[in-house]
N, C-alpha and C positions, 0 to 999 in steps of 0.2 A: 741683683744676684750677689751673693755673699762671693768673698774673694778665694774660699777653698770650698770646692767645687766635691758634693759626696760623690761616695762611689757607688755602680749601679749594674745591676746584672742584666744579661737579658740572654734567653733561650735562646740557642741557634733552630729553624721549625725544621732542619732535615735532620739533624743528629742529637741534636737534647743538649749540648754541649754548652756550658757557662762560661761564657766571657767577662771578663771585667773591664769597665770603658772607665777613662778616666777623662780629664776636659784637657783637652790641647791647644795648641798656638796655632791658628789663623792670622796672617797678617797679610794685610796689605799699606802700603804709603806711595804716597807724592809728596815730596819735597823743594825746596828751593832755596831752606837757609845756611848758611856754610860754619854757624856757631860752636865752635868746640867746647863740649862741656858732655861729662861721661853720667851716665845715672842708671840705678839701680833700677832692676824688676823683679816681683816674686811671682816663680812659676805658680798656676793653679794645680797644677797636680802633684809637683812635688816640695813647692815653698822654697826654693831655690832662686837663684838670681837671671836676668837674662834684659838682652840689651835687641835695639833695632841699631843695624852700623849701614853704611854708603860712605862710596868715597867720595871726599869733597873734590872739585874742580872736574867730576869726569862727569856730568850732567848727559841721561841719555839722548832727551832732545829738549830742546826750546817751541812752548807751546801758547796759544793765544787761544783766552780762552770766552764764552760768549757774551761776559759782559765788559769784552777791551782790555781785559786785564792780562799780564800772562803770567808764566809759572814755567819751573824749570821739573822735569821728571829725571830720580836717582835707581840704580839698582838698587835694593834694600832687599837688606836679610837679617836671618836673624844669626846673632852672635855666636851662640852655643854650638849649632850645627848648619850652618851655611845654607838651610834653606829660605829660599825664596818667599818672599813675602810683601803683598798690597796694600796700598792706602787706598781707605774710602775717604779719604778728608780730604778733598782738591782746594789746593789754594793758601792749606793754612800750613808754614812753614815750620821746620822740626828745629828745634835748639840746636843739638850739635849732631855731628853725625856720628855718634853712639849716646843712643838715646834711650831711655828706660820706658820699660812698656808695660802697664799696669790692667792687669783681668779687670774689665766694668761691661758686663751682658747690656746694661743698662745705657748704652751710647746711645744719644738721642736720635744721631745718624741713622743709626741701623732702625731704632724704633720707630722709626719714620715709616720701616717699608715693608711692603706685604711681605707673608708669608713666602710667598710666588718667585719677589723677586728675589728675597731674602737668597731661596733654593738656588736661582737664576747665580745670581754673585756669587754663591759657594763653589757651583757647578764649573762656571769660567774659571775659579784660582783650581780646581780640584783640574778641567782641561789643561790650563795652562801648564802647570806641573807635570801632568803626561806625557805633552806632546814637547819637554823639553826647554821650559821658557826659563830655566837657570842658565842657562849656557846661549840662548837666540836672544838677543834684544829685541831684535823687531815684534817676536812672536811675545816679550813679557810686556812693549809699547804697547802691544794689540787687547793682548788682556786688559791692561793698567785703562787704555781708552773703554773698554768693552766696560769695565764693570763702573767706570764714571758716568757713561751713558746708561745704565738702568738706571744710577743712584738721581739721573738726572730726572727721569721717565718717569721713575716710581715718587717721586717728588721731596727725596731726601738732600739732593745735590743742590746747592745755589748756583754750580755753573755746571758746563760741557763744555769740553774741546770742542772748541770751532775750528780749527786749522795745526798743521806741524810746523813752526814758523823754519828751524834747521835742528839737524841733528849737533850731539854735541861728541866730545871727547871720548864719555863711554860708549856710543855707537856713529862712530866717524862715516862709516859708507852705507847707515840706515837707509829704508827704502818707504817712504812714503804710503807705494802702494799693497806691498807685500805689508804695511803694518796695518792699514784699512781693512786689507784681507782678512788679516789675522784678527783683527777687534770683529767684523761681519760674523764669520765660520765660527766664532769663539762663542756666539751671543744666538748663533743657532741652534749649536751642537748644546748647548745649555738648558735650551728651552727646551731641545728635546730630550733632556734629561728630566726636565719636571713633567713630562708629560704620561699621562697612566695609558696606556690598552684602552680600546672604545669599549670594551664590554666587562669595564670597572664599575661597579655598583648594580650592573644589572640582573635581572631573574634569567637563567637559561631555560629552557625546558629541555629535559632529558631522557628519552624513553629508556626502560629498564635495558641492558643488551645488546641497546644498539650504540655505536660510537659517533662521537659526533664534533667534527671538528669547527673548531670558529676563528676566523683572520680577527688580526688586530688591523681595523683599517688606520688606524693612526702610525703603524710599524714602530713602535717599540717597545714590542713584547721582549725581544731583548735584551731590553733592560733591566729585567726582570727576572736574576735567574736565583730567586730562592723562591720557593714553593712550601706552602704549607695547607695540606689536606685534612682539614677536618670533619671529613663525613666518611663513616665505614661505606664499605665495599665500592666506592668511589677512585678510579683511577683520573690521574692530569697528567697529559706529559705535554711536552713544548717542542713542535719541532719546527724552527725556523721564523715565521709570521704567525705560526697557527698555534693553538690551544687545543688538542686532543682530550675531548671528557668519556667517561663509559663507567654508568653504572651496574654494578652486578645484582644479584638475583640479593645480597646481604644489605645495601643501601635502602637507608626509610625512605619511604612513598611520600608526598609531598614537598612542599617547599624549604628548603633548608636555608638558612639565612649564614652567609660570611660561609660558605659550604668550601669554595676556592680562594684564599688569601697569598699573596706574591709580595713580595720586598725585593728592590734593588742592590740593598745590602746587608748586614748584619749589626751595624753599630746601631745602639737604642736612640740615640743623641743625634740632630738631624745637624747640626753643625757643630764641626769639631776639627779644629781645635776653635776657640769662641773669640767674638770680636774683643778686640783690645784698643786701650789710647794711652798714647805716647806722652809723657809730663806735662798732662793739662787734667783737665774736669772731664764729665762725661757727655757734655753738649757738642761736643768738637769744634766749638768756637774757637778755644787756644789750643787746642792740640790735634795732633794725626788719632785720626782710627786706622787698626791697619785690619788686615785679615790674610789668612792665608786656608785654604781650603782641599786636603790631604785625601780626601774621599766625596766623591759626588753627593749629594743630599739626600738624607733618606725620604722614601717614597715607599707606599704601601697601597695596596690595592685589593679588592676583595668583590667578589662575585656571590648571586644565591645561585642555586638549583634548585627547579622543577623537579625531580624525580615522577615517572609517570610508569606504573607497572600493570602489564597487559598478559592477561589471561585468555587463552582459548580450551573450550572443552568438548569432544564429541561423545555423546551417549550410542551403542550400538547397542541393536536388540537380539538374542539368540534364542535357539529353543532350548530350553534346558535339558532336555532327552538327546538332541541331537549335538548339541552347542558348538550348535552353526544357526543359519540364515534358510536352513533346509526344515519347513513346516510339519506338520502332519496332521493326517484326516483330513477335512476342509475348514482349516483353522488356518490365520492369515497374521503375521505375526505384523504388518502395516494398518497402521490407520490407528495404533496407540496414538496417547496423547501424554508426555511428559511434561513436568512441570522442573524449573529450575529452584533449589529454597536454598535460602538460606541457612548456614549448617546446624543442626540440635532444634530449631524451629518450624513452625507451621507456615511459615513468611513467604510467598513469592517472591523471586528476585525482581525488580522493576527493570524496565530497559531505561530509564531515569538515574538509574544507581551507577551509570556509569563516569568517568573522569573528563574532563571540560577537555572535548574537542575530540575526545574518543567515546563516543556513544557505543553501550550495549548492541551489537549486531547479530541478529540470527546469520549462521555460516548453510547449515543444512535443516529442511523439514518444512512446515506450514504453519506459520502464524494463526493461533485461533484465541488469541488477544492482543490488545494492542498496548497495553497497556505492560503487565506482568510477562513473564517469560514460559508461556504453555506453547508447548509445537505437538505436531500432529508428526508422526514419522510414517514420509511416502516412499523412502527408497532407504531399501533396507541396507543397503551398501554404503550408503551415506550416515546413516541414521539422524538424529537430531543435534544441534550445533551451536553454540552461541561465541564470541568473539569479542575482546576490548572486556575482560572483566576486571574489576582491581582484586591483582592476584597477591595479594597480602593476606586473600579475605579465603575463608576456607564455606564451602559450596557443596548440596547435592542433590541430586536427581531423583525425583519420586513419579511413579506414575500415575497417573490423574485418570485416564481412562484406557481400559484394557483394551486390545486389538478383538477382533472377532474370534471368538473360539477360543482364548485363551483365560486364565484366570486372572486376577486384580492384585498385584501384587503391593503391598506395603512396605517391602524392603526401603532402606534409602541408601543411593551409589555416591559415594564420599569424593566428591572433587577439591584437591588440595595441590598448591603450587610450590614446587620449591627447584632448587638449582640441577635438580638432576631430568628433571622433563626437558624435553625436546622444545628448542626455539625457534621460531619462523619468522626467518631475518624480511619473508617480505612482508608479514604481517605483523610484526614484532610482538608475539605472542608467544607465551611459553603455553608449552600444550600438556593438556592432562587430560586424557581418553579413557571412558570407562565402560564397560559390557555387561548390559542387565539380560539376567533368564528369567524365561516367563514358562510355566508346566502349562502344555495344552491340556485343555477339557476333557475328560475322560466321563463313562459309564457303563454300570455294570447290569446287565440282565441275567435272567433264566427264567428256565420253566420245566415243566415235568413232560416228559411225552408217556402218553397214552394208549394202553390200546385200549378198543371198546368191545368187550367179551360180554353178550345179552347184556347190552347196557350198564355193567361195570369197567368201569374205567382202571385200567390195572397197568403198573408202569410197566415201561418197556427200554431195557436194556441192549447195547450194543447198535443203538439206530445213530448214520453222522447226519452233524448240523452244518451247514459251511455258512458262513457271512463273508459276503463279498460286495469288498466296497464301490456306491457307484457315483455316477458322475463325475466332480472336480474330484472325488473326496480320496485322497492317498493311502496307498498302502497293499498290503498283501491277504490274500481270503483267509480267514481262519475256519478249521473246523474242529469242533468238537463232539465227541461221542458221547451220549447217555450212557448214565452207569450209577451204581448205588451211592448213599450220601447220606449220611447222620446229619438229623440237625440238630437244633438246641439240645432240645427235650431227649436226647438218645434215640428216636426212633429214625427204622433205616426207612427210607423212599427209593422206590426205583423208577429207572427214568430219567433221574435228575440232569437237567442240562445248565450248564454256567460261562457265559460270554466275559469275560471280567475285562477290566481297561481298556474299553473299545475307546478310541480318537472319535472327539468330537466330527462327524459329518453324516453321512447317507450309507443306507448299506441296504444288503436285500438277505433274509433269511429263507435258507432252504433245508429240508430236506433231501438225504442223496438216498437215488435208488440203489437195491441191494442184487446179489443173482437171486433169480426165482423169488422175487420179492411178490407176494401179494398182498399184502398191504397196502391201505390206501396213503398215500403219501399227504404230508399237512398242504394247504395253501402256504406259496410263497407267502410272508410278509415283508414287508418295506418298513424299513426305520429311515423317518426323515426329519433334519432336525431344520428347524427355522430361525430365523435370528430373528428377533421383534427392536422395533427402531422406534421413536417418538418422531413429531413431524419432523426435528432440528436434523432427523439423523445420526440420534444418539443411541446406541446398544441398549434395550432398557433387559432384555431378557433374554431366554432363548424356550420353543416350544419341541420338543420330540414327538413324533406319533407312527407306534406300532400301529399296522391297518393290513388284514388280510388283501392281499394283491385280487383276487377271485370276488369275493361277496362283499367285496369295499367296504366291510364293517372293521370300526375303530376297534382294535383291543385295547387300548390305552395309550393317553395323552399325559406329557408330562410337561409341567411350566416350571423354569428353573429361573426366579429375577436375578438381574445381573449383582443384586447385595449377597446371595450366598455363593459368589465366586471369587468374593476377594478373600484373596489367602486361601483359595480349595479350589483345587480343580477336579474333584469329585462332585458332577452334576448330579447323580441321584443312584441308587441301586433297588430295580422292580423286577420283581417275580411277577412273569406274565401268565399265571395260572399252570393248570393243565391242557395241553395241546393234542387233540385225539386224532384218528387216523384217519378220520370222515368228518364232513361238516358236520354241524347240527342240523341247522337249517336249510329248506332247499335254499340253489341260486336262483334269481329270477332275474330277466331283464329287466331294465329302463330305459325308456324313450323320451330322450327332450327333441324338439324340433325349431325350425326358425325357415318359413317362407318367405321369398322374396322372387323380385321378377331379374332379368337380366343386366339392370342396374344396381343390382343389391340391395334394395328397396321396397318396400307393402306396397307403395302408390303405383298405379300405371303410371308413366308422362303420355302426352297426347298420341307421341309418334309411334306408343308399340299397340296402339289398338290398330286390330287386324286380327287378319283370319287364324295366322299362325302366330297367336302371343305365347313366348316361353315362358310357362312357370315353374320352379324348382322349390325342392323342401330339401334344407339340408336336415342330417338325420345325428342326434348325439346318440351313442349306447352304451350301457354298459354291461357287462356281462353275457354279451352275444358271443353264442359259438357258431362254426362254420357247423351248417349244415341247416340251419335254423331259415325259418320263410318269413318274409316281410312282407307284407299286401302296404299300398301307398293308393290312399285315395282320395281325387278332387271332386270338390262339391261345389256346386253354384246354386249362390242364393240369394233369390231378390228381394230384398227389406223397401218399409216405408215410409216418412219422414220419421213417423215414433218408433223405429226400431224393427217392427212386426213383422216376423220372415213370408210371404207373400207365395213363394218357389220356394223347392229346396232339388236337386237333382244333381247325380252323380254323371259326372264330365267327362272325369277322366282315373283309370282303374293301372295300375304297376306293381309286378307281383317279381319279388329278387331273391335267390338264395343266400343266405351267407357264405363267405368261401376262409381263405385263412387268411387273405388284407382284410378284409372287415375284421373280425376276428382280432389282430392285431390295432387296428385303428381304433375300433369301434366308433367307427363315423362312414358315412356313405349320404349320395345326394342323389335323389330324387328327380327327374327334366319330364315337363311332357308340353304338347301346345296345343291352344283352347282357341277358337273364334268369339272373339269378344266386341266384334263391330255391332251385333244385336244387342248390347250393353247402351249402346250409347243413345238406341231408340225409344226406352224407357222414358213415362212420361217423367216431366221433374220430381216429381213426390214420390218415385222412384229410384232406386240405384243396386249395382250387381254387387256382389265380392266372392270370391274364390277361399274355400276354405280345406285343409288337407288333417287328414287323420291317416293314423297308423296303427298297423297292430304284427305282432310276431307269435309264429305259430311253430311248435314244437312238436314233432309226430300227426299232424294233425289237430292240437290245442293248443288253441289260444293261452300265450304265457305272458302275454303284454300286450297292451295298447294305448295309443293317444289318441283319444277319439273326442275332445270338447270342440264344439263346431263354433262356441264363441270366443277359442281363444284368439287374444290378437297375434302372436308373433304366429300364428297358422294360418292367417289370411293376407290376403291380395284383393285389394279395392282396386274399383274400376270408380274413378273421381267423376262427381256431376259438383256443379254450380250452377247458382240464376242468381241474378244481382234485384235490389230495386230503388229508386232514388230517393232522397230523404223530402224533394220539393218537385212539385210540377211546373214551376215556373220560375224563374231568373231575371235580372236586369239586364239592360243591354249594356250591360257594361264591361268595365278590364274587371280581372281578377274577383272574379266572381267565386263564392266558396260553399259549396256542402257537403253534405256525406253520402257517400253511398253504401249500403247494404249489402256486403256481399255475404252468400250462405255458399257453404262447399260442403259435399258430401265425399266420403270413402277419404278419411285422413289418415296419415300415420300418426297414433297419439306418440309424442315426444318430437315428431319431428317440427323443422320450421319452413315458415313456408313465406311467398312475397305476393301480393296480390298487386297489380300494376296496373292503371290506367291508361293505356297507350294511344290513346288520340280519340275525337270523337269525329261522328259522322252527323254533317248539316243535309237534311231531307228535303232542303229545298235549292242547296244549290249542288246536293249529289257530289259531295267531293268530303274528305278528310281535312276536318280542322285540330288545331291543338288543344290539348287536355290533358291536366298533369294531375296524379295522385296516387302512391305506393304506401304498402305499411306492409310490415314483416311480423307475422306471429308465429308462437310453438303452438302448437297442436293438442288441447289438454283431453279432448275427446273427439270421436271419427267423422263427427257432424259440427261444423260450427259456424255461426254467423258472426262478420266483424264489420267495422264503422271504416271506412277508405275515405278519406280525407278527398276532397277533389276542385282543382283550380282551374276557372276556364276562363278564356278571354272572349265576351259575350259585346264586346263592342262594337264590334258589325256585324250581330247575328241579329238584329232586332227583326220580328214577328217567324222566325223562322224557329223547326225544331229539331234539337242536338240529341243526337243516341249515343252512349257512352262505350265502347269498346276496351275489353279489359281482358288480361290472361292471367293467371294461376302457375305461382315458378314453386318446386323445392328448391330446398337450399344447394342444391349441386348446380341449378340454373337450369334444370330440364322443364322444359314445358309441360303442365299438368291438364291444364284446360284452358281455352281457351270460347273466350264469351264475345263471339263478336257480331250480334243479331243487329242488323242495321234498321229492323223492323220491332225490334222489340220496345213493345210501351213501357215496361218496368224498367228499362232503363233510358227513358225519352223525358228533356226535362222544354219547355218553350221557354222564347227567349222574348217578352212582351214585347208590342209594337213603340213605336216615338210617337205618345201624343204631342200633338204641336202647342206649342206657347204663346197664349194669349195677346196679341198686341196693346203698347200702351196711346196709338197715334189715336186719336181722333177721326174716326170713319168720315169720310168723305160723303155726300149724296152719291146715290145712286143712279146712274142714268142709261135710261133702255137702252139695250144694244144698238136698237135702229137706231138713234141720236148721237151716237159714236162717231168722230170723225176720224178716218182715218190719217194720217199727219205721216205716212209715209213720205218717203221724195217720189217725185212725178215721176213715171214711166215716158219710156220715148213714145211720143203723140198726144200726151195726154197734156201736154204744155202749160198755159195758162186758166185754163178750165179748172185742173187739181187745184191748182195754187189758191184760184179765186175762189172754192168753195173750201177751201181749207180756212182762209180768212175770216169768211162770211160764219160758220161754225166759230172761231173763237170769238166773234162779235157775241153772238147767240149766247154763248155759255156765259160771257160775261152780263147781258141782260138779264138773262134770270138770277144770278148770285147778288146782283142789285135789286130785285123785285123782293126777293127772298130775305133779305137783310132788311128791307124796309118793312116788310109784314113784319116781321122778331120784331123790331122795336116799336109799332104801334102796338102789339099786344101786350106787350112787358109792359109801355105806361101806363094803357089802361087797366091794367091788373093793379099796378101801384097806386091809381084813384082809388 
């Protein structure tokens, strides 16, 4: 380093403020020589002269040092203004005691040693000076040892103090331990000046809003009291241990690098005044380095921030007539579907698009992807939600799919974040809430009313119409009066009636009686609107239908797809003709019917045949008025395997007026009871069924009837079956398997039914064996034959023969029929006998019975007599087996000659 040192500015970071720093005297020495000899110095900042002085003979103490050697330590100051100043050069003695001290950066000594420690020995002379070390000996011995022990540590120093050997003249009642103390406390308080805040260099993360304090676990943040903020709308403050950060709604979103920077002090120059040596070179071989250290070491520190800004947004939905959460008609303003875009774009927002470790969150509605941000809104009070957006980013809200009854709107509701929304310190979300209208569905009708003067139809003025909404569907009746009405073309109409922006739902049109009216009033009509859905349960459309309430004839249907609702909520506008004062056509009833027994069912089960079996026909109608006659009548007819009605005869006869519940219902049911036990006496190639017709008589004629005797939902079967076996004969063995044949007669076709195996009967030892075999079919016509699987275990049934027992379930589990003929051959299979198995021994001779001896043991009395002709017998037998063997082999040689 050159010996005139430039000069150098540097910003103060609170006030802007220019300092000018110049290089100053740091000194420090240890001496021990007593040479009188005076010598020049030129200051580095001002070129001026300056001296290091101590007085000779007053030695503060006497020191031994680690390699045996010792050394005397002096006060030493500097000449010009009496301050206090250190030798780093232990050992090497000074000329005289005013000694000239020459600016060299380049002192070998110093460049020996870290940065660290460098800081360490500035920081001890910068203490010692504080705490008073011009005026306490003990405390500038402590320093003087303290910074000889880094120089020693850091490996610039050839020795350390090993010991105090005695104080001397300049400090006579020195203390040994008060100067230990003082070098310890001195070499602490040092270190913890070089030391930064533990959360120097690192990333904070920061939510927008929320403040956020952090300890320096190293405690000494203050040290640190200049401050410099370089990120807008970023607040630091410092109180005590802690670092207070809090970004505002104005701070950038992301990571901001050097965002928090701190200095210890203001000077640019981390040592100042700078090391010097005393009339020698710059190796400190022949001469003192000294130093003296006026201000702690500069130190600097600097932080990033995470900046992390969070958005919350609720969409509400209103009616735009009401603009409220209050519907109209039977229009539902739930069950839209909003989508979240991004602003001026087609783009769904992703739930991906959110900030690391704050994921996009639905707050209110129904997720109906998983992906993108589309909700369903089920509470209208809630509406739809989402939460964690990066609220830097400007957002809006479009609707995807309309609620029922309402139109498709395109609008898009503009979600944008800035300092004046409302923040939710528990969610730390700034919120921006917005409120979409949606016009309910409307249409328009009319029509002319009529009267019919000799078949000209001529309008008719002054007659009211009321609509009066029904079911869910809201609102107040309206009515309207016919009255004259130009149209297009100039010509006037009389008559003219006009319903205009009726609410999408159900209504009923009337006619109101007048006084002394004679006229015939129209048929009520009903307007009913339908919504049409795909299988997903999505709106694809909506159906209207005007339909006279009386002669349930359509006047007109209208199909509206849900594409001409978006942006319109005008469904359609139909003129439903001319409306005259009398039908055209007469009414006439209809009769649908549906019989069944007391199970709800076509089929008997086993247990209702008897004498009093209930059968019922329930009765549909339409257009029955009270006053009107019903005749209901049962037929019993006996068919034969091909169908061929055999019998036909009427059972049972029920004759009912209408009254005003029928009238109202148009439904009524039919009961009467039949003896149906002589059903079951029919041969097999026969079976019954119960069949009901109907007719309705007005003044005495006939105005309807249902009279087809082969309909099926008008009949009631009386069930037959007979089984028959696929084999007449079986092994005696286990799990023996074939089919059985069963044919059932009187079916419900669609219903299902189970056919069961339930054990069979052995005819020879008259008891019940096992037999397993079930199958379950639908019923596709009233007669049908099927294949029954069947498993028997024939292993001890050898030469004996097995009858099959089986019953007939519907699917409810009711017994239908039940097959359990313990004599019936068609379902009798034999079980062949065990022929026996040929032996492979060698047959023995045969010998008469009478030649038999019996070889019993003797009986009491029979003594020695048994015995002896027991003996005399196996003599015998053995002589012939000997005569017998010798005939075989004279024949066999002479064959061989």
């Amino acid at each position: 380093m050159s010996k005139k040192k430039k000069v150098k500015f540097f910003i103060d970071w609170k006030t802007g403020k220019k300092f000018v720093l110049v290089g100053g005297i740091l000194l420090a020495i240890a001496g021990a020589s007593f040479i009188s000899n005076q010598g020049n110095h030129v200051d580095a900042a001002t070129g001026g002269q300056d001296t290091v002085v101590w007085e000779p003979g007053k030695a503060l103490a006497h020191l031994k040092l680690t390699d045996g050697s010792t050394t005397s330590v002096s006060h030493l100051t500097r000449q010009s203004d009496g301050l206090t100043v250190y030798c780093i050069g232990l050992g090497v003695p000074l000329a005289n005691s005013s000694t000239s001290a020459q600016e060299d950066a380049m002192n070998e000594i110093w460049t020996k040693l870290s940065s660290e420690n460098q800081a360490i020995i500035n920081n001890i002379s910068y203490l010692a000076h504080q705490q008073g070390s011009a005026s306490n000996m003990d405390l500038y011995l402590g320093a003087q040892l303290a910074e000889w022990k880094i120089l020693h540590e850091g490996g610039a120093g050839k020795n350390d103090v090993s010991s105090i050997e005695s104080f001397g003249d300049g400090n006579p009642n020195g203390s040994v331990e008060k100067v230990n103390k003082y070098r310890d406390d001195l070499i602490s308080q040092a270190k913890k000046l070089v030391q930064k805040p533990s959360f120097s260099g690192t990333t904070i993360p920061l939510i927008m809003g929320v403040p956020k304090n952090i300890s320096d676990t190293n405690g000494v943040l203050g040290n640190f009291p200049i401050i410099r903020n370089n990120t807008k709308g970023l607040t630091a403050t410092v109180n005590a241990n802690n670092l207070k950060l809090q970004a505002s709604f104005s701070t950038p979103l992301g990571t901001i690098k050097n965002a928090i920077q701190m200095m210890n002090k203001s000077q640019e120059n981390d040592y100042q005044p700078f090391v010097y040596s005393t009339d020698g070179d710059s190796s400190g071989g022949s001469s003192q380095s000294i130093f003296v250290g006026t201000d702690p070491s500069r130190l600097t520190m600097a932080m990033n921030v995470n900046v992390i800004g969070l958005g919350e947004t609720t969409l509400l939905k209103h009616d735009a007539d009401t603009n409220s959460t209050e519907t109209q008609g039977e229009a539902q303003l739930t069950g839209s579907v909003w989508g979240l875009y991004k602003a001026g774009t087609d783009t769904l927002v992703k739930y991906s698009d959110g900030q690391e470790g704050y994921p996009v969150t639905v707050t209110n509605g129904e997720k109906v992807d998983d992906k993108q941000i589309q909700l369903k809104l089920t509470d209208l009070t809630k509406g739809v939600g989402v939460k964690n957006l990066i609220n830097n980013a400007d957002y809006e809200w479009g609707e995807v799919k309309a609620p029922e009854g309402y139109e498709l709107s395109t609008k898009r509701y503009k979600v944008h974040f800035d300092d004046k929304d409302k923040f939710d310190d528990k969610t730390s979300n700034y919120i921006d809430d917005v409120t979409a209208l949606d016009r309910v569905l409307q249409f328009h009708f009319g029509f002319i009313k009529a009267q019919d003067v000799n078949g000209s139809y001529t309008g008719l003025n002054g007659r009211v119409f009321r609509l009066t909404p029904q079911g869910n569907t809201k609102g107040e009746p309206i009515e309207v009066t016919s009255g004259q009405n130009e149209d297009s073309s100039g010509f006037i109409n009389n008559g003219q009636v006009n319903f205009p922006n009726i609410n999408f739902g159900d209504y009923l049109l009337e006619e109101l009686p007048q006084d002394n009216d004679k006229l015939q009033l129209i048929n009520p009509i009903s307007v009913i609107t339908n919504t049409n859905k795909d299988k997903d349960g999505n709106i694809t459309g909506y159906t209207v239908e005007f339909k006279d309430t009386v002669t349930q004839q359509v006047i007109t249907t209208l199909d509206v797809p849900i594409t001409k609702t978006t942006d319109n909520n005008t469904m359609f506008k139909v003129n439903l003709g001319t409306l005259v004062d009398k039908p055209v056509t007469p009414v006439v009833p209809t009769i649908k019917t549906k019989a069944h027994d007391k199970n709800n069912k076509q089929t008997l089960a086993e247990n209702e045949i008897s004498k009093d079996t209930v059968m019922y026909d329930d009765v549909e109608l339409t257009n029955a008025k009270a006053g009107q006659e019903q005749t209901s009548t049962l037929h019993r007819r006996v068919k034969d395997d091909s169908g061929k009605v055999k019998d036909d005869k009427v059972v049972a006869t029920a004759k009912a007026t209408f009254d005003d519940k029928v009238e109202k219902s148009q439904e009524n049911t039919v009961e009467t009871k039949v003896d149906t036990t002589k059903d079951t006496k029919l041969p097999d190639t026969e079976s019954a069924e119960y069949v009901w017709t109907q007719e309705i008589k007005q003044d005495g004629k006939v105005i309807a009837k249902h009279d087809d005797l082969d309909n099926q939902d008008e009949t009631i079967y009386v069930p037959k079956g007979h089984t028959q076996v696929a084999t007449n004969e079986i092994e005696p063995k286990a799990d023996q398997h074939f089919n059985d044949a069963y044919y059932a007669k009187g079916l419900t076709v669609g219903e299902t039914y189970t056919v069961k195996v339930i054990s069979a009967w052995d005819n020879q030892a008259k008891k019940e064996v096992p037999a397993k075999g079930e199958l379950t079919f639908k019923a596709t016509a009233t007669s049908m034959t099927v294949q029954v699987p069947v498993t028997i275990d024939a292993s001890n049934l050898a030469g004996h023969d097995v009858t099959l027992l089986e019953e007939l379930h519907d699917y409810s589990g009711n017994l239908i029929i039940s097959n359990k003929d313990k004599t019936d051959k068609k379902e009798t299979v034999h079980v062949k006998d065990v022929t026996p198995t040929p032996s492979t021994t060698p047959e023995k001779p045969s010998t008469p019975s009478k030649n038999v001896i019996d070889l019993h043991l003797p009986k009491t009395g029979e003594g020695k007599a048994a015995l002896g002709l027991s003996i005399l017998g196996i003599v015998l037998l053995g002589l012939v087996a000997y005569l017998k063997r010798n005939w075989f082999v004279s024949v066999y040689r002479k064959i061989r000659k």
